[in-house]
N, C-alpha and C positions, 0 to 999 in steps of 0.2 A: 504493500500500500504506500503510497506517496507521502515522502516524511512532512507534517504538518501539524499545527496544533490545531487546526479544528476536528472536532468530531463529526462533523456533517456538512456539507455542501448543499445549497439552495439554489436551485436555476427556479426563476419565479416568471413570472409577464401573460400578456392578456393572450387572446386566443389568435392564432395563425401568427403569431412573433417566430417561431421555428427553436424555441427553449429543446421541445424533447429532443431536436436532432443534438443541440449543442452539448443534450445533458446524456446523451449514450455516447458519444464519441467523447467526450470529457470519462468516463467510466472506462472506456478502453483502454488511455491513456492512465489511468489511476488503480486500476482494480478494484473498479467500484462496480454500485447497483445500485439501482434508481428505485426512491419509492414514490409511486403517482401520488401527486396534492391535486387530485381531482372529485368534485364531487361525483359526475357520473361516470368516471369510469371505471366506478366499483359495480356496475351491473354487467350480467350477460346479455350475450345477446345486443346489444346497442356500443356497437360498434366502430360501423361510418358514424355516427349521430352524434358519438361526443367523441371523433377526431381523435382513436387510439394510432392509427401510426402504428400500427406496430411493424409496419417495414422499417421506421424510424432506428428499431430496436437493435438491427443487423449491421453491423459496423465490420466491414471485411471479411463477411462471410461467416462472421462470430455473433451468437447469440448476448446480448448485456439481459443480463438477469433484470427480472422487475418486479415488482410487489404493488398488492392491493389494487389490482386490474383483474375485473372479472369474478370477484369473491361474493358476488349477491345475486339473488334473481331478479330480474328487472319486476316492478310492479311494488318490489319491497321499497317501505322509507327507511333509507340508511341516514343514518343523523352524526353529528360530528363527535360523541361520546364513544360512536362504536368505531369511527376513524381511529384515533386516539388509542383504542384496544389493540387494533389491526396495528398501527403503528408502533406502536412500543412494542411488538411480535416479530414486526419485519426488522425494526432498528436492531433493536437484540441481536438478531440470529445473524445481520449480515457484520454486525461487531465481533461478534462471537469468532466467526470465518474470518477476521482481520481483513474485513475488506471495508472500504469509504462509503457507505449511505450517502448518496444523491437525489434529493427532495425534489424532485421538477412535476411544475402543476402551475397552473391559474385558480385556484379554489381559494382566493384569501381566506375567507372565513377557517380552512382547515390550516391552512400555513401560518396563520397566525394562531392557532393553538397550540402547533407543535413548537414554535419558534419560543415562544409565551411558559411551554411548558403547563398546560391549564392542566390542575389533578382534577378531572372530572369524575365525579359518582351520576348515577341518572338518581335526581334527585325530584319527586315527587313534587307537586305542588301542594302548599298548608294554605287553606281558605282562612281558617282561624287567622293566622299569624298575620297573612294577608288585609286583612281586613283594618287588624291592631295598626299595622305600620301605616295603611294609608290616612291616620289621624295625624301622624307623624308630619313637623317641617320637615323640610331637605336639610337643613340644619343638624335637625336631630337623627334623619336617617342618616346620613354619613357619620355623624358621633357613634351611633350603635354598629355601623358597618365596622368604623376604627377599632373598636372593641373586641373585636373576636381577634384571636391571632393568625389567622389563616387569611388572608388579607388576598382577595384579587385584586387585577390590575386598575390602572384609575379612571378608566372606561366605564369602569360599573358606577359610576358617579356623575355618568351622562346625563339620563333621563331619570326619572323620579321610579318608573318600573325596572328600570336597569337596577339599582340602587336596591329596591327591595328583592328583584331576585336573589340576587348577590345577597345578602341579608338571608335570605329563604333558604340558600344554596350553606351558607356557614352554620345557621341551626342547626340544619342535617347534620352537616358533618361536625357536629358538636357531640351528636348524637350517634351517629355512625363512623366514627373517626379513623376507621383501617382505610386506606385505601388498596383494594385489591392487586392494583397494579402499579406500582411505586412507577413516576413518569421519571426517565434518567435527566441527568442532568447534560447538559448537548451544548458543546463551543460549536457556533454554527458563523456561517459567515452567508449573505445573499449574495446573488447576480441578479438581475432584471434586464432583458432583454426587451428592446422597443424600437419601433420604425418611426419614420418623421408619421404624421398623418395622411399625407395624401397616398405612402407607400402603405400603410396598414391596411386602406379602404380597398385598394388595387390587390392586397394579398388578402383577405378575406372573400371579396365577391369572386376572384380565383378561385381558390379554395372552394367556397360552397359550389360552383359552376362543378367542380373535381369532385366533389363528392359526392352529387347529386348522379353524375354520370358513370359512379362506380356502384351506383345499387344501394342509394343511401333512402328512396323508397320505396325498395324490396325488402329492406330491413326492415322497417315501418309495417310494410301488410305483414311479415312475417312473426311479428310482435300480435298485431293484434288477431292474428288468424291462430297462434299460440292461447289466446286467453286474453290478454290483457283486454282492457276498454280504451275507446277513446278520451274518457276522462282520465285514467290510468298515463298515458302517453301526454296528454295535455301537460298534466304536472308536473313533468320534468323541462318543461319550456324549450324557448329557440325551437330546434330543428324536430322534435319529436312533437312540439304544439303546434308547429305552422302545416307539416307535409302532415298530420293526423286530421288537420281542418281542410287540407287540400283532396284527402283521400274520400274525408265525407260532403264531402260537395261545398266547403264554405267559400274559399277560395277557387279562382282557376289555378293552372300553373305557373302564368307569368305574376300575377298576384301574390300568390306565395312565395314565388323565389324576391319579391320585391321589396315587400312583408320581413320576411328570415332575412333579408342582406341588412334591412335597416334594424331588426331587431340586436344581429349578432352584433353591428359596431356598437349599437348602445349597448350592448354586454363588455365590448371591450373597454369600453369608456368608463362602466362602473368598474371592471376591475384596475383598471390607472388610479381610478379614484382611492379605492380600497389600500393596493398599494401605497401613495400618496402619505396616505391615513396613519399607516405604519411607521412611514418615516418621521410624522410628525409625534407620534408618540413613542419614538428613539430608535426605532431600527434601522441602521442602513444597510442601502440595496443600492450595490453598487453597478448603476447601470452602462448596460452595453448597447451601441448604436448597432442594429439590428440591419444593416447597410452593409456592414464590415463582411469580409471570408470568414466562412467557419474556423478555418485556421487561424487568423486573425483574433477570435472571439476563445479559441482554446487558450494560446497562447495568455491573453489577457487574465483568465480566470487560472490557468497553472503561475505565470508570474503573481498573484495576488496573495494564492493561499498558502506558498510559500515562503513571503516575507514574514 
């Protein structure tokens, strides 16, 4: 494994930036394995639809190991407490085999727990307790939040419900206090890969054009001709909402493809945003113009996490 003090590598950025290709030919280079930070691409079955790449994976003819791709049935809600399980399974085992755990995903919400270290238990909702605290000032809920010693981050100080779940979330574990799966402790370092914008728009409407003409709504009738529903396929938004409305007559298909181009930037757009969000509450990501040669872009990330 490449001498270094981080324990984990981060390739992060919004959707069609080309992170997974950087983050399997960075693994080649290091003796690594990549764990997906994606939300859907822990289901089977959905494939084209959430952009697995998995030719991505094949770097000279050599398979790069991955993790948490393909470990649910589509139709199941997989939530970020059972990411977090999955993941401290995959960190473990590929530490274990002395090899470099590589994080590459667009799924802020998951990247920022594992990055964060959140000890999550699924922690039940208290109507009771609920109730009490919403007589409470914000004043006084943040004094009572300061009071437990298990302290989340200072996000939970955002909104007045944020504040009491967090609140909600420390009784539990006042009262439940093992946590079953101790989260490790992780020296991690980011990258963030990104294009100007006019080159992001030109590689996403690409993209969706490439994928729609590899069978990305054969995948779709094959879902719902499996069982699932069109509400089932809705829920998982973008490409599995718009072609499931195009299948049942909502859309046509110039429509839909119009529909999903302009939905996907606006997904790219919140996850910049997201990102963003992170840096302003202390993480740097240190980004890469997404312009540069892949060689280029290794080169940058092996000079880095070496210093």
């Amino acid at each position: 494994m490449l001498d270094s003090k981080y324990d984990l590598v981060a390739i992060v950025g919004p959707t069609a930036s080309g992170k997974t290709q950087l983050a399997a030919h960075l693994a080649a280079r290091v003796n690594g394995e990549i764990i997906s930070a994606d939300s859907r691409q822990v289901y089977r079955g959905m494939t084209i639809g959430t952009g697995k790449d998995l030719d991505d994976y094949v770097v000279e003819g050599r398979l790069i190991p991955y993790h948490l791709i393909d470990i649910v049935d589509a139709g199941y809600k997989f939530n970020v407490f059972e990411y977090l399980q999955h993941f401290i399974d995959a960190y473990n085992d590929i530490k274990k085999r002395n090899r470099l755990p590589i994080l590459c995903g667009g799924s802020g919400l998951y990247i920022d727990a594992v990055l964060r270290g959140y000890k999550l238990l699924p922690v039940p909702e208290n109507p009771e307790l609920r109730r009490e605290l919403e007589a409470k000032t914000d004043e006084e809920l943040a004094t009572i939040l300061a009071s437990y010693k298990k302290l989340h981050n200072t996000t939970d100080l955002d909104t007045r419900k944020r504040t009491i779940r967090a609140i909600e979330i420390e009784e539990y574990y006042q009262r439940q206090p093992v946590d079953p799966k101790p989260f490790p402790q992780i020296r991690s370092i980011i990258f963030g890969v990104k294009h100007q914008r006019a080159a992001e728009m030109k590689r996403i409407r690409e993209r969706l054009a490439q994928r729609l003409n590899a069978g990305m709504i054969d995948e779709v009738k094959a879902l719902l001709n499996a069982g699932l529903t069109p509400d089932d396929l809705i829920y998982y938004g973008l490409e599995y909402k718009y072609i499931t409305e195009y299948l049942i007559g909502k859309h046509s298909y110039d429509e839909m493809f119009e529909k999903l181009y302009i939905a996907i930037r606006q997904f790219a757009k919140r996850q910049m945003t997201w990102f963003r969000g992170m840096e302003r509450k202390g993480f740097t990501i240190n980004w890469i113009a997404g312009e540069l040669t892949l060689e280029e872009k290794i080169s940058l990330v092996l000079n880095k996490i070496k210093e």
